[in-house]
N, C-alpha and C positions, 0 to 999 in steps of 0.2 A: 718201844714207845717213844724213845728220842725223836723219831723220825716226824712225831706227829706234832713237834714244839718247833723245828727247827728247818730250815731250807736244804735241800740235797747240796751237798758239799761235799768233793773226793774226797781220798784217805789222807791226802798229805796235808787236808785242809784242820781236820780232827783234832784242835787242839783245845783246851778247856775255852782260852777268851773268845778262839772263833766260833764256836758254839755258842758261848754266851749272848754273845754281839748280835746272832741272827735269832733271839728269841724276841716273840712279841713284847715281852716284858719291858726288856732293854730298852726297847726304843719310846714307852711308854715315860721310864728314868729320862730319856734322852730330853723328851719334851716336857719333863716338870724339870729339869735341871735348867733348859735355854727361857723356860717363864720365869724361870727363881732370879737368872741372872741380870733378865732385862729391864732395863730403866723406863719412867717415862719418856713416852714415845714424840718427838719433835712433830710439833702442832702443822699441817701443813695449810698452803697461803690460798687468798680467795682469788677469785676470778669474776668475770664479767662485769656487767653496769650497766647506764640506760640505753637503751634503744635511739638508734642515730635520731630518729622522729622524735623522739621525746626529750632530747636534750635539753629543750628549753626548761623542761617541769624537775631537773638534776639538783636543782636545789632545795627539795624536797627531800628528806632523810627516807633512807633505807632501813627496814630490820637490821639490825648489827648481829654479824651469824658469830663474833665474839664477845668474850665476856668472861671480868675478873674471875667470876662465881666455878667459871670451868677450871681454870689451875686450882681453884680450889677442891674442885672434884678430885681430880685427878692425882692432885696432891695426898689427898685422903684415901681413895684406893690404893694407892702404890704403899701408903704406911700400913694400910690392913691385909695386902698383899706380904708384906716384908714383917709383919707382927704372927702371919702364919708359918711363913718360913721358920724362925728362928725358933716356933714351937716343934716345927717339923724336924729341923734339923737335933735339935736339942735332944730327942728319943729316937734318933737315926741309929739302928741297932749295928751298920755297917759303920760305923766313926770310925772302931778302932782294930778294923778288920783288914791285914793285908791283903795288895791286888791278888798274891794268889789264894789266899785264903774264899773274898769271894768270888773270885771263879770257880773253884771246887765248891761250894755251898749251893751256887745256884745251877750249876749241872747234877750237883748232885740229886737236889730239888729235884729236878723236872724229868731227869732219867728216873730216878726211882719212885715218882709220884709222892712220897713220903712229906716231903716238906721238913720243916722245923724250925725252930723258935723263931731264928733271923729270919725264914721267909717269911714266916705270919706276919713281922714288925712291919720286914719289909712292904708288905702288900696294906699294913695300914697306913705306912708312910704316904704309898698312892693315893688312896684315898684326900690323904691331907692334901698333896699333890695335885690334886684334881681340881680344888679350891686354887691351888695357886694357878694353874692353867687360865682357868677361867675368870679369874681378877682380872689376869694380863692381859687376855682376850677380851675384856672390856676396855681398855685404855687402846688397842691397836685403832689406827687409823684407815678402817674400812667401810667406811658407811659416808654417803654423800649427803648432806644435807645443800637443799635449794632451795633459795627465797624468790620468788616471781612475783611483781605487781601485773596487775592487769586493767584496762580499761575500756570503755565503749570507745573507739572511733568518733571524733564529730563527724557529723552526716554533710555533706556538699554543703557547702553556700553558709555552713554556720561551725566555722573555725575558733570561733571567740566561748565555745562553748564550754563551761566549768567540768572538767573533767571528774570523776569518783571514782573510787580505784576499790578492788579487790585486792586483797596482801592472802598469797598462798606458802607454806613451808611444806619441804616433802621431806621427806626423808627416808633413802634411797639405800639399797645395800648394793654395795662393790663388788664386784668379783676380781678380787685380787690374786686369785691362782698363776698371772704371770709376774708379780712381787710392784706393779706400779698401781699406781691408783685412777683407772680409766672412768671411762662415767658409761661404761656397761655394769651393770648392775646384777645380781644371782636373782633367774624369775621366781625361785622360789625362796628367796629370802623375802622380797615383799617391798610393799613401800607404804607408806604414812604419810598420808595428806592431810593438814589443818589449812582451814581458808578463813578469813575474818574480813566485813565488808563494809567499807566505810559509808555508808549512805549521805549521801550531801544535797546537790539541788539538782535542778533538770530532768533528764529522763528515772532518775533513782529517787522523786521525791517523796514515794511512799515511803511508810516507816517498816514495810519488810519487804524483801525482792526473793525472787527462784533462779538460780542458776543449774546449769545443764552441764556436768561434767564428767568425767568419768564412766559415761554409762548409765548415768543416774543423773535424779534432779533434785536437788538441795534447794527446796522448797523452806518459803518462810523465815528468810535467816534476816534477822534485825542486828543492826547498825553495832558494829566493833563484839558481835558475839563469834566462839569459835565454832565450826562445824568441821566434823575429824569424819574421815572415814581409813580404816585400817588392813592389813591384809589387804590390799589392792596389789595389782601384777603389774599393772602399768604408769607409766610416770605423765603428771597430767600437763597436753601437751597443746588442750583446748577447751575456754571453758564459753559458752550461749547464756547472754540478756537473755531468759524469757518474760515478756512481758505483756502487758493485758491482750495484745492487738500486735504485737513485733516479737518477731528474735532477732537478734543480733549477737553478732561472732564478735568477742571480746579479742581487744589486742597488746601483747605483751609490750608494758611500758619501759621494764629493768627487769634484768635477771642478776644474780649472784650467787657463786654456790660452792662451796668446799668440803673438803672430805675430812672425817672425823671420826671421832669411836664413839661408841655408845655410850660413852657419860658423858658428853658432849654433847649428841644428837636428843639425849632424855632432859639437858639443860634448855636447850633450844627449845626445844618443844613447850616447857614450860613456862618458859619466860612469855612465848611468844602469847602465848593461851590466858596466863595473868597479866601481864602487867603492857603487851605490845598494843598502842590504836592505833588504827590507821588512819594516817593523815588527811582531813577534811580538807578540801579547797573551797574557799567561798568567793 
């Protein structure tokens, strides 16, 4: 039955920890032991800003893709991450078990099927384990959040024209599987678009507009309210004016965008959704 827990290994290879080491389990221990050990993870730096064309309108404030509220986050996860360990650790059935004591416990385990006491603990420890995993993997820095403004173009011959801006946040998953933080993203991890619309004067004087993005048209949305769409595959890269008699291709004023974990990207989202306007120009 060994043969069906364990990787094919010669004879000289047979010894209790090389066994051990190549059991699924192991490396299960491997990865609740490198989340137990790891710290808050170094917040990493933003990039981008306005569009060379829009330099002039720079002194107009940006979404801030930071904020006090997230060390806060983060701060509190790692303490409810680190208040499970020290439950975990504290009923750790292996504390006071020498290295060859469990090596023979857990070959003996899994050659004989039988199990016993320490393995049961052990396999609730994982479980506790599993909570710590995933705390940690909430604090990693895999997730892109982008803030894009957007605007109509003035049309030929009317350059003096009060601009109103679209403010969109996405929020992007990484594909970090070569260990840096690229801005290719997992298509099936998804992405998160809120968009909120400043209505001001000129071509946006109504009191609600339709926009065309994504594949869809986000109809009816009034002035500084949020419109989300979730589970989307693509990162939105164009969004159409439509209006009574025109469309028009909107064009990106400012970009910014950084990478983050998800109690970071769930603070963003929420700030952005309460408490963010977007800036009128009159």
């Amino acid at each position: 039955m060994a043969d069906t827990f364990v990787d094919p290994t010669t004879t000289s290879e047979q010894s209790p920890w090389s066994i051990l080491n190549k059991l699924p389990t192991k490396r299960i221990d491997a990865a609740i032991t490198r989340a137990s050990q790891a710290g808050v993870p170094q917040q990493a730096g933003q990039t981008g800003g306005y569009a060379p064309r829009y330099l002039h309108l720079s002194h107009i404030p940006l979404f801030p893709l930071y904020s006090a509220g997230q060390h806060e986050l983060l701060a509190k996860e790692q303490k409810r991450k680190e208040s499970i360990i020290k439950n975990m650790d504290a009923a750790d059935p292996d504390k006071n078990l020498t290295g060859g004591q469990k090596a023979f416990l857990g070959v003996l385990g899994h050659v004989t099927g039988g199990g016993s006491i320490v393995s049961a603990k052990r396999w609730e420890r994982r479980l506790e384990g599993a909570s710590v995993w995933t705390s940690n993997n909430l604090m990693q820095q895999n997730k892109l959040v982008v803030f894009t403004r957007w605007a109509v173009p003035s049309p030929p011959g009317h350059q003096g024209t009060v601009p109103w801006f679209v403010d969109v946040v996405e929020h992007r998953f990484l594909d970090t599987a070569g260990g840096d933080h690229s801005s290719t993203f997992k298509k099936m991890g998804g992405n998160v678009v809120m968009l909120k619309v400043g209505i001001g004067g000129g071509i946006a004087h109504a009191k609600k507009v339709t926009l065309r993005l994504l594949k869809t048209e986000a109809k009816g949305l009034k002035t500084q309210k949020t419109w989300t769409k979730r589970i989307n595959f693509q990162p939105c890269e164009a969004i159409t004016f439509v209006g009574d008699s025109e469309i028009l291709a909107m064009e990106i004023v400012a970009r910014v965008q950084r990478a983050c974990s998800s109690v970071e990207a769930m603070e963003v989202q929420k700030r952005f959704d309460k408490e963010w306007m977007v800036p009128l120009v009159q």
